[in-house]
N, C-alpha and C positions, 0 to 999 in steps of 0.2 A: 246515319240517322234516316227511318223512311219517312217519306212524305204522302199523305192520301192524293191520291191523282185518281180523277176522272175524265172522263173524255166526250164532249157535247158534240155526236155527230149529229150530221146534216143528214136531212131526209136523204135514205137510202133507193138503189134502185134493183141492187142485185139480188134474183132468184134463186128460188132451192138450196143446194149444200156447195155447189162451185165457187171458187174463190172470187173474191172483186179486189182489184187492188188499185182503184181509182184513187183519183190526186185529191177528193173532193177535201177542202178544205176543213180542220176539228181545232178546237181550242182544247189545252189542254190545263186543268187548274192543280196548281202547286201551291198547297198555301192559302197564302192572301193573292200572291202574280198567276196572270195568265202567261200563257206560252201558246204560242202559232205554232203549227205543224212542223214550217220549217225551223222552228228553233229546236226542236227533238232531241237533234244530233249531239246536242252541245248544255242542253236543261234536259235529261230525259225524264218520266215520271217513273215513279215510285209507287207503291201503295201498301196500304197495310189492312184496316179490318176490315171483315163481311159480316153480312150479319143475314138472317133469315127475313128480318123484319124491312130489307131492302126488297123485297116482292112485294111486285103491285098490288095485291091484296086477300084474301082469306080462300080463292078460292084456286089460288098459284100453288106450285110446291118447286121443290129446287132440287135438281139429280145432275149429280157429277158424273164424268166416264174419265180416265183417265187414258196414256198410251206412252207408248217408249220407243226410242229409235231402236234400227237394228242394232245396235252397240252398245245397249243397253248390258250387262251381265246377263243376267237370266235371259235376254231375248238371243244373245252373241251366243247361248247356248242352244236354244232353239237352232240357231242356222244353221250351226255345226253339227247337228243332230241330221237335221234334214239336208247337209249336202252328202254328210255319210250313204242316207237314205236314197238320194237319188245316183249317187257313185254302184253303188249297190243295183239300182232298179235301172241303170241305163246298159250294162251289161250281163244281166239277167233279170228276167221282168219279173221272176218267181222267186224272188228273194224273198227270204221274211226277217224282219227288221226290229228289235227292238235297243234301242240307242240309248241310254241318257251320257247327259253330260255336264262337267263340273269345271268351273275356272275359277281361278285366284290367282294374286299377284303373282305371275311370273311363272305359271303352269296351267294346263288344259289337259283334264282327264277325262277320258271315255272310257264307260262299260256298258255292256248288256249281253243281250245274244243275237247272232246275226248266222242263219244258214244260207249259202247265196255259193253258188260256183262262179263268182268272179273273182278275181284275184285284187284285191283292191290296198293300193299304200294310204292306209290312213293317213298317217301322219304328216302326206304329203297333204291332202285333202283339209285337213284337222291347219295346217297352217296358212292354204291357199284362203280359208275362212277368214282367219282372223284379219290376214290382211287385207281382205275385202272390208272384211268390217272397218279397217283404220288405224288398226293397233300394230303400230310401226315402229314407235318407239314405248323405251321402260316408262319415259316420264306421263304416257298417257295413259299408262296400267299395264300393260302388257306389250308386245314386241315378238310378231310371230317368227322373225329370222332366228331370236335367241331361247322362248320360252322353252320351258319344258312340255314333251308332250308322253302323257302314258295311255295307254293305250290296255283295258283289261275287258276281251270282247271271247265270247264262248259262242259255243253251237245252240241254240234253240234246242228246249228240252223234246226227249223223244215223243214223251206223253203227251204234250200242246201239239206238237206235230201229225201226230198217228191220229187228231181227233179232227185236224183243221185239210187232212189231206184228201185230193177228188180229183178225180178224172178229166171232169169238168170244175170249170170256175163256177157256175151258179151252183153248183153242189157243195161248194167248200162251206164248212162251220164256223161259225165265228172264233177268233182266234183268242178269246177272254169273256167272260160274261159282263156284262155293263151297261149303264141306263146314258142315253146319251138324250140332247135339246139340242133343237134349232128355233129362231124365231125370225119374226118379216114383220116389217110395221111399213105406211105407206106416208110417212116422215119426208121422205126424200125418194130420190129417183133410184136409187139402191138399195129401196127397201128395208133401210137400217135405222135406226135412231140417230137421229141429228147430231147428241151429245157424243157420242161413238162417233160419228163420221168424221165431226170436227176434231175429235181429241187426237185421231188418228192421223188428218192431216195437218194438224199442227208440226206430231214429231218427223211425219214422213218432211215438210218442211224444212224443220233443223237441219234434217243429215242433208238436204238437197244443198241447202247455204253452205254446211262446211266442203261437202265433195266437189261443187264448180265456184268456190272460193271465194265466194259472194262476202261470207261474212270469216275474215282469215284468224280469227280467235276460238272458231269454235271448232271442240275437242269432239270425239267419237260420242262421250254418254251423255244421254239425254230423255228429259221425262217432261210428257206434258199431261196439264188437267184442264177439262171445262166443264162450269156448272151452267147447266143453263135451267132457264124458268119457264117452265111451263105452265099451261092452263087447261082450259078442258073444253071441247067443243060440246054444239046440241045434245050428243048422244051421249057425253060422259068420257069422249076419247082425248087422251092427250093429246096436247097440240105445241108447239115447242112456240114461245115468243120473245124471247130475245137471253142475250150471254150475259148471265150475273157475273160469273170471274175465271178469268182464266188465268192458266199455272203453269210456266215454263221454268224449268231448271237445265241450263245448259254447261257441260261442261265445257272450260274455260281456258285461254291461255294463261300466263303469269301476269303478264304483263298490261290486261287489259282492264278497264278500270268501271267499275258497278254501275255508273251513268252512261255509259257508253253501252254496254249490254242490254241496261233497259232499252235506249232509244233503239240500239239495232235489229232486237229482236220485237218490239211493236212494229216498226218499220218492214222490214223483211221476213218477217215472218207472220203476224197478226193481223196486218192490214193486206197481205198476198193470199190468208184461207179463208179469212173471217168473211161473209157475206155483211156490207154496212149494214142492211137492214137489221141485222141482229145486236148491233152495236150501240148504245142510248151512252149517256150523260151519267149514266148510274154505275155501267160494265166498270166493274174492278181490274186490274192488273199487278201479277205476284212474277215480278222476272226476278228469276236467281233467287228467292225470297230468305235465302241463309245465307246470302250474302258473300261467300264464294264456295268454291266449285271446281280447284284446278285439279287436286286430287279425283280422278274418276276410277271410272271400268273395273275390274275386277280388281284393280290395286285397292278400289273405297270399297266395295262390296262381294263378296263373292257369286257366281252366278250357277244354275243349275236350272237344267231342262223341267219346263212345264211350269210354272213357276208365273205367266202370266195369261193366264187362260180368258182372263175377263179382257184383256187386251186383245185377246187374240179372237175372241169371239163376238159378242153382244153391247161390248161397256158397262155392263152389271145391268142389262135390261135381257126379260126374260129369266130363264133358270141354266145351271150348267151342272152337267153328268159327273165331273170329277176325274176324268180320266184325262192327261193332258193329251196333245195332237199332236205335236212334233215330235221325230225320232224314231216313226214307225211306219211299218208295212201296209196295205189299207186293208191287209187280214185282221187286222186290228179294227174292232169297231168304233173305238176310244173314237178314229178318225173318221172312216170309210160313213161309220154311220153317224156321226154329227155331220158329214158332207152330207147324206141324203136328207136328213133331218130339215135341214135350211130348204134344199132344193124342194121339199114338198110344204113347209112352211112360205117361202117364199112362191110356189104357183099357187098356192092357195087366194093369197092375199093381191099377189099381181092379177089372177083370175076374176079377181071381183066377190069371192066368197065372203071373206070376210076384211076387215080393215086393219086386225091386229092379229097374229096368230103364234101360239107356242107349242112345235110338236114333241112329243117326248114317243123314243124306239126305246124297248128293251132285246137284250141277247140275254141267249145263252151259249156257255164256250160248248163247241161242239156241233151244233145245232144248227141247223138251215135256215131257222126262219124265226121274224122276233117273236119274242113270247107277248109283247104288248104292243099297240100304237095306240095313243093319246092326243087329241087334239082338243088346243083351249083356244080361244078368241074372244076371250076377257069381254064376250057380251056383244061384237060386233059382229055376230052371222050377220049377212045378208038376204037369204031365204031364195038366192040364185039358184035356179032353176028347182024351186022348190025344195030344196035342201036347208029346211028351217033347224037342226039341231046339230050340237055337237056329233054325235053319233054319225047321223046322216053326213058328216063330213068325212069320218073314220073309215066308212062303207066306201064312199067318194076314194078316200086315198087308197085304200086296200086294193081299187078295182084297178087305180089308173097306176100305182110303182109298186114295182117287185122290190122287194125290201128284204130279202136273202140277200146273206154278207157277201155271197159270190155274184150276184146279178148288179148287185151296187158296186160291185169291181168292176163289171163288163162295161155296164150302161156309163157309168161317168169316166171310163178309162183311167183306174188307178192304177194303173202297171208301169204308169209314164214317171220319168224321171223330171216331176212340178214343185215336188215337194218343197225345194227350198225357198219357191218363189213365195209359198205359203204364210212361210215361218217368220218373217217383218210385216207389219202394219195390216194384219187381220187377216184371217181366212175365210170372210166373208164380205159382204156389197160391194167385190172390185171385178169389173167386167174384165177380166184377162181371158182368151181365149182358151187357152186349158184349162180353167174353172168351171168346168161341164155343170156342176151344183148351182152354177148361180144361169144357169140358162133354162127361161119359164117351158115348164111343161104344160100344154094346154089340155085343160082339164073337161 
């Protein structure tokens, strides 16, 4: 039976999108009985409805972003995508890569086209993944010592080849025609939407507890949501104030019991990302909210490449091209150019131009150079250094990145074998040193 729980925290202290995981004392209400903090473990809360009309008031809205561990299905196919990619790209950097990939109980198949003069054992590659991911045994969905693994990968056709091939790198064509987005908002210190940040670090969270043992019931898959409430500053820009509800589903042992889930994953997981200050009396919590869970991973769902793009990019803020990003070469613009896309999105906004911004590249297959750039900043130019209009920001990026599908290989060094690092908890606002895309270009 759920219980409505809320949670009355104490004035907050913690900044920006980093976690706090202070002791500060919260009551937590079940019912008609309070509960102390320290009683969690043993009363944990529950919750059940939301509602819209829980916003402070008419001039609020509510936007959820949701995220997934890596062991997620669809994401477990992602990494297997992009360790093929980087198996491939660490002994020959001129590969060309197109991957997808498929799992279900008890098999993992890979197909695409792949030319590359490496000699490379999938299969062995294809199972060192799964295990990384977790999937050891049958009862957790899959068990990479015994699955099946198929394997149906061909040569890149001659035609894609003969249009994408150069001498030189900044000569090479795009290797598909496609409209790709990036976007930067000045939310947080990574330039990303709060809702995004948080959702991401909740799952990156999950898998952290189950892999150093923190919490010993929790299984490989895992999805988490946060809505949170925004409002609007002077100028009409969103502005994030605080978490209306967030959504953990974790998969589970047998043996562990729905009270115990709640408290442990508030405890170690919610009060370790959540900043208190976003935290009120009001914030909802949905742990496990079906109630179990032990069934997961490709045994509950089956998984295939590309499949969580909103995960992997924005949180459903800004727009997305449609082409997924893992499982390919960065001849492929799907990728290469959603990497530039952020990277001039992001100097934009880090530059002082403007405060919100969404840039849109088009290709074409073949072709050296995009056929379009587009730049929106939803009304917050700056008028820095005299650069009052869209346009004049257009001019602005034309002048300052080369945006041929071969110069965006050179300049962000896609030849490198990163890809996999990519393919779990976003391909953007994470300062990892190979992430060449997310380092400001000064403009």
């Amino acid at each position: 039976m759920s219980t409505t729980a809320t949670i009355d925290s104490a004035s907050a202290s913690a900044e920006g999108a980093d976690a706090s995981s202070g002791n500060t004392s919260k009551d937590v209400v079940m019912g008609e009985s309070t509960l102390s903090a320290d009683e969690l473990t043993t009363n944990p809360p529950t919750t059940t409805a939301t509602s819209s009309a829980d916003d402070d008031g008419s001039d609020t809205f509510l936007f959820t972003s949701e995220s997934v561990t890596e062991s997620h299905p669809d994401k477990l196919c992602d990494v297997i995508s992009d360790a093929i990619v980087d198996a491939c790209l660490t002994l020959d950097p001129a590969s060309r890569i197109a991957c997808e990939t498929v799992c279900k109980t008890g098999v993992v198949i890979v197909l695409g086209e792949i030319t590359t003069s490496a000699s490379i054992n999938y299969e062995q590659v294809i199972r060192d993944a799964v295990r990384d991911a977790g999937y050891d045994d049958p009862a957790k969905g899959l068990d990479y010592k015994t699955c099946n693994v198929i394997v149906a990968l061909e040569e890149q056709s001659p035609d894609i080849a003969q249009c994408v091939d150069a001498s030189k790198v900044e000569d090479i064509g795009a290797g598909d025609s496609g409209v790709v987005f990036g976007y930067a908002c000045d939310e947080t210190p990574e330039y990303m939407p709060l809702s995004h940040v948080l959702a991401t670090k909740l799952s990156a969270r999950l898998a952290e507890v189950r892999k150093d043992g923190t919490l010993d019931w929790v299984r490989p898959d895992g999805k988490t949501q946060l809505t949170m409430e925004y409002g609007y500053n002077d100028q009409g820009v969103p502005v994030p104030k605080r978490v209306h509800t967030i959504v953990i589903s974790a998969q589970h042992s047998e043996e562990v019991s729905n009270d115990k889930i709640a408290a442990d994953l508030l405890e170690h997981v919610v009060k370790v990302v959540i900043p208190e200050k976003y935290l009120d009396d009001k914030t909802l919590y949905h742990m496990n909210p079906s109630g179990r869970f032990v069934i997961g991973g490709p045994h509950s769902d089956a998984g295939m490449t590309g499949r969580k793009s909103i995960v992997d990019t924005y949180g459903g803020w800004g727009s997305f091209g449609g082409g997924a990003l893992s499982g390919k070469d960065a001849t492929k613009v799907d990728r290469s150019g959603s990497y530039a896309a952020r990277w001039v999105a992001k100097s934009l906004v880090a530059g002082g131009y403007c405060t919100r911004c969404k840039v849109q590249l088009s290709f074409a297959i073949g072709l050296a150079h995009p056929i379009s750039v587009n730049v929106n900043t939803y009304g917050t130019i700056s008028n820095k250094n005299g650069l009052g209009s869209e346009r004049d920001l257009v001019k602005l990026v034309e002048e300052k990145f080369d945006l041929r599908p071969g110069c965006i290989v050179k300049e962000l060094d896609l030849r490198r074998p990163i890809m996999r690092k990519t393919a779990a908890y976003g391909h953007f606002g994470r300062e990892e040193e190979e992430f060449k895309w997310e380092k400001v270009r000064e403009l």
